[in-house]
N, C-alpha and C positions, 0 to 999 in steps of 0.2 A: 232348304229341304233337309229335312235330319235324313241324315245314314247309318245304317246300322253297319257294326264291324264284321257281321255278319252274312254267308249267305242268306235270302230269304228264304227258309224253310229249315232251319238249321237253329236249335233249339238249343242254348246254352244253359249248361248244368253246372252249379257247384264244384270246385275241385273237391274230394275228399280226400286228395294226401296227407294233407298234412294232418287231419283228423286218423287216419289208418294209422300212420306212421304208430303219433301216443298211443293210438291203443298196441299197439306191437309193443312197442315200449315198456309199457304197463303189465303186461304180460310174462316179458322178459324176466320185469323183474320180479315178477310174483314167482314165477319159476324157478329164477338164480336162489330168491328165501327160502323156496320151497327145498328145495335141494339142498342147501346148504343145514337145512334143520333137520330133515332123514337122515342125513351126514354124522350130525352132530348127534342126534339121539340112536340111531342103530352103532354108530363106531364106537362112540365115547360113552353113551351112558346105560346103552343098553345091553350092548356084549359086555362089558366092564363088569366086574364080578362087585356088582354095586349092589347096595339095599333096593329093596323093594321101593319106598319110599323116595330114595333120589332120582333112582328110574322117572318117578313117578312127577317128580318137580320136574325133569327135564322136558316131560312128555308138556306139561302143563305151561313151561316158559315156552316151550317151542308151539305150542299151538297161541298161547297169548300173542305171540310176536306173528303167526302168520294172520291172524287176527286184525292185529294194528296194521298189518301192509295192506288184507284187502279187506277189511269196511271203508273206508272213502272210495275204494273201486267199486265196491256195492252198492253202493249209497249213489255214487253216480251213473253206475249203469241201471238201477230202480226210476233215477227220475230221468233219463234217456228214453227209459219205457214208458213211462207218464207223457212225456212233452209230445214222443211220439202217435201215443194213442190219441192224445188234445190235439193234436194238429193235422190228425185222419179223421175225427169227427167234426174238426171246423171245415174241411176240404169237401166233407159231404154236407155238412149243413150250407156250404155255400154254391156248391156246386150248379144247385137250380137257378139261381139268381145270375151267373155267369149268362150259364145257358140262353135265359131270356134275355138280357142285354146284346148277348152276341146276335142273336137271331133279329132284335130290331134294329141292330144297326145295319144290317145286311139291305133293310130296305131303302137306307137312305143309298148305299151304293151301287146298289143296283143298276142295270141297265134299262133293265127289263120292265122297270117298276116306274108307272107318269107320275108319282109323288117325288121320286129321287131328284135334285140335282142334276143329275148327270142329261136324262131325255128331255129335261125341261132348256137347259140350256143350247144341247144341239137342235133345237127347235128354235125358240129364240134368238138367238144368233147367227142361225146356219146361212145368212147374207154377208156374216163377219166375217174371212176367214183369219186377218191378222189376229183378232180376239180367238179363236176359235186355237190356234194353234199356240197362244199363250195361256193357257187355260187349260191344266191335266186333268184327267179324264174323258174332255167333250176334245181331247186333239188326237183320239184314238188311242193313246199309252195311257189304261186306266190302274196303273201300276199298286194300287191299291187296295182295288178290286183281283188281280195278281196274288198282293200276301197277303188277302184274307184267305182267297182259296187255301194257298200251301197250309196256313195256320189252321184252317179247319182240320183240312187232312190227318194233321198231328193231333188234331183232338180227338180222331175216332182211337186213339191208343190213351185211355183212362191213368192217368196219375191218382196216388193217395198221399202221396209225401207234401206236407204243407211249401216246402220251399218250391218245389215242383210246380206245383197248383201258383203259388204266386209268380213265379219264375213267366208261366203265361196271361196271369191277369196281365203282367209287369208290360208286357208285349201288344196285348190287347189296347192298354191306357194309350201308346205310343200310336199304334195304328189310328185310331180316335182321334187322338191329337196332328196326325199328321193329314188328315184328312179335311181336319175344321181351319188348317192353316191352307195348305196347300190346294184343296180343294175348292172350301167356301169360302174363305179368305181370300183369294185370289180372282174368285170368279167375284165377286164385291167391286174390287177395287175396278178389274175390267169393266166392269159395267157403269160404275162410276165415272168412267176417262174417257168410255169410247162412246160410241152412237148409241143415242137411244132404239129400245128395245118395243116392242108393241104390249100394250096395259095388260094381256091376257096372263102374258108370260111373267110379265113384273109379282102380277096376282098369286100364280103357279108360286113363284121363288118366295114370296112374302110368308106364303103360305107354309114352305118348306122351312125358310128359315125358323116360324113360330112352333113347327114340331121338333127340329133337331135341339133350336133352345130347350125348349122344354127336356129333349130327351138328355141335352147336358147338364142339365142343372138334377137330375136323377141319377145320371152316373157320375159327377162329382160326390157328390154325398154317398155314393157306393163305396169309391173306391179310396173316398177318406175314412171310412168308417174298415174298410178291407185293411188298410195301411197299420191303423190302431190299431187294431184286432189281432192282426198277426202279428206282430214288434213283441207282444206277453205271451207268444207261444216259439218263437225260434232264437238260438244263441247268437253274442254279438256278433260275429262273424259271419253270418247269414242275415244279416238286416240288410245289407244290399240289396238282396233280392227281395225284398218287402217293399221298396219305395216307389208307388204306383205315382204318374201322372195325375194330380189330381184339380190340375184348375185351366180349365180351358178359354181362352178369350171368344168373346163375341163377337161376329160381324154387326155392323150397322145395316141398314134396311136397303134394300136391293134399289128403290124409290129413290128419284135424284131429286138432291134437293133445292128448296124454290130458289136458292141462292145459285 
């Protein structure tokens, strides 16, 4: 069972120290130039009972040289405003696509819902109880059903920051993933080993299985094309949080076989 480091509802961000710090830094020392040039042209060249003309160079090195300190700080707080604005308009172009994915997966978890897993199997089994109590979600801890809720919650607070936005896809892939192991991967195997089940229910789960494949082979190819997509809009340092889940295993058929 993967475990997060994390409480469940507790949404891990980026450190940006060390990002603040440089730019403090940077700052500093545009400061310490800057001063040091007022310094140098009010003390020395300008009170100085000097020609007009060297006044006039000093004015001229002293602005070339604060010049040369901040265009590379220019240059790179220009394309900080670029990367930022690309990767607030990738967060809305993606944003709908989230949305529907989160929303149909919610049916597979569901309880409430006779297509889900979850009612098909407490129906089916509920003569098991050893199956029934190794098998999460149909043993009452549907702890997964749990952190989608808290995860919703935190979505009714709208992110625009690309790393943000992936920071939850990143969570989203894991819950998906931990769902088709633990969930339908396990209730497989149980059905597989223990007593058989009645045709109705087999049909039900067959059934299910052939929409959640279908639904994973849709969110594979989302969240590999999500992964690419953002890797050319965030710095290296922030590619951690780009690296979605993106390949899920399949269960075999709920159907025992003639062997």
């Amino acid at each position: 069972m993967w475990q997060s480091h994390l409480p469940i509802g507790v949404e891990q961000e980026p450190s940006k120290a060390p990002k603040e710090r440089a730019s403090l830094t940077s700052i500093l020392q545009f400061l310490a130039a800057l001063f040091a040039f007022l310094t140098g042209v009010v003390g020395f060249g300008w009170t100085k009972n000097n020609p007009t003309l060297t006044k006039l160079l000093f004015v001229l090195v002293g602005v070339a040289l604060l010049l040369w300190l901040a265009l590379p700080r220019i240059r790179t707080g220009v394309k900080r405003l670029i990367q930022k604005h690309r990767g607030e308009q990738f967060v809305c172009n993606e944003q709908a696509g989230f949305n529907d994915l989160l929303r149909r997966f919610n049916r597979f978890v569901s309880r409430d819902d006779s297509r889900s897993i979850i009612p098909i199997l407490q129906s089916g089994i509920s003569f098991n109880m050893e199956a029934i109590v190794r098998i999460p979600g149909v043993n009452g801890v549907n702890y997964i059903g749990r952190w989608l809720t808290c995860f919703e919650r935190r979505l009714a607070f709208p992110v625009r920051g690309i790393v943000s936005f992936m920071t939850r896809c990143q969570e989203f892939t894991i819950i998906v993933d931990e769902f088709n192991r633990e969930y339908v991967g396990k209730a497989q195997k149980e059905l597989e080993a223990g007593k058989p089940i009645p045709d109705q229910y087999i049909h039900d789960l067959e059934q299910f299985r052939e929409d959640f494949h279908a639904y994973l082979r849709e969110f594979e190819q989302w969240a590999d094309r999500l992964t690419n997509e953002s890797r050319k809009l965030v710095n290296d340092e922030e590619l951690v949080w780009t690296s979605l889940v993106r390949t899920f295993p399949r269960v075999k058929s709920f159907r025992r076989s003639s062997g």
